[in-house]
N, C-alpha and C positions, 0 to 999 in steps of 0.2 A: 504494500500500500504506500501511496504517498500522502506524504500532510502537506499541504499548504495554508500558511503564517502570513497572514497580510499586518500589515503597522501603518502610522502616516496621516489614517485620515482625519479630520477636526471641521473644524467651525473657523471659516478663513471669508472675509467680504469679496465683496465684486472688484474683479482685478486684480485678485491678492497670488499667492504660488501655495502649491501643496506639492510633496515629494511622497507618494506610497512609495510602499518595497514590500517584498514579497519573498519567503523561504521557504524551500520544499526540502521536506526530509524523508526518510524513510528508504524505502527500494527505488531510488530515480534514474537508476540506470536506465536508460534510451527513451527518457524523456526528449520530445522535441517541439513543435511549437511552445511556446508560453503566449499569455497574454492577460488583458485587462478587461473587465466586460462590469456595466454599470445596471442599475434599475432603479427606475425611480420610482413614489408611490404611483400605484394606480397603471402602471406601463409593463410593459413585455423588459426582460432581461435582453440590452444589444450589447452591440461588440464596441469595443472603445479602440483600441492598439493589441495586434499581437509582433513576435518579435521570434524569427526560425532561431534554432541552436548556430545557424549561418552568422545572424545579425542582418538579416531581411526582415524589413518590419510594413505593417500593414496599418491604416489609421480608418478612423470612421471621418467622414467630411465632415460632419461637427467640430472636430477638436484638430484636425491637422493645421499645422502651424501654433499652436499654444500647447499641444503634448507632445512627451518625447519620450518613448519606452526604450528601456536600455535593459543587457543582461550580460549575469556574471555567471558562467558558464561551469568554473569551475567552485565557487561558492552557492552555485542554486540558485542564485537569487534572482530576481524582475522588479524592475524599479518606472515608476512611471513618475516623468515630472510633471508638473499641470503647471502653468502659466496663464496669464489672463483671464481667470476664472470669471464664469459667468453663471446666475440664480441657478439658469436651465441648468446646468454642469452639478445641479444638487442633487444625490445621489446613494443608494450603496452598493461600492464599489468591490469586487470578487476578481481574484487571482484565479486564471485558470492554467491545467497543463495536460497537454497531450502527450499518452505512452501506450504507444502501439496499439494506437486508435481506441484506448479510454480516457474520456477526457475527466480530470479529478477539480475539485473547487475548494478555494477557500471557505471563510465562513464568512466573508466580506469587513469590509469598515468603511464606516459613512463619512460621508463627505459633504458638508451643510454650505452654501454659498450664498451670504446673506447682501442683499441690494440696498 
């Protein structure tokens, strides 16, 4: 099994920066994609940023150019920076990681974006 350890999220205003990061432990051998995926009240769970074990990364047109997902390949970890925060970008936000087509989840951490 893997665990994934999300940290980072808070109560940051409109324009502000927030840094998650994210730890997978357990059996993560031939983990490959990672990524970041959000849900807000009342909405379906989408994709924000994922990030290959390459460092091929993928955005949602919402946030590209104020997100930047990065990853430590050798430490597990997925770090997503958020820049220019905006209300809509309010959220809880879940660590995902794909291993050999099972995809495992954090338990998420919320991310409040006050106007």
């Amino acid at each position: 099994q893997v665990q994934l350890v999300e940290s980072g999220g808070g109560l940051v205003q409109a324009g502000g920066s927030l840094r998650l990061s994210c730890a997978a432990s357990g059996s993560t051998f031939g983990i490959g994609v990672m990524g970041w995926y959000r849900q807000a009240p009342g909405k379906q769970r989408e994709l924000v940023a994922t990030i290959t074990s390459g460092g091929s990364t993928n955005y949602a047109d919402s946030v590209k150019g104020r997100f930047t997902i990065s990853r430590d390949n050798a430490k597990k970890i997925v770090d997503l920076q958020m820049n220019s925060l905006k209300p809509e970008d309010t959220a809880v936000y879940y660590c995902n990681a794909i291993q050999y087509g099972h995809g495992w989840w954090g338990q998420g951490t919320q991310v409040t974006v006050s106007s």
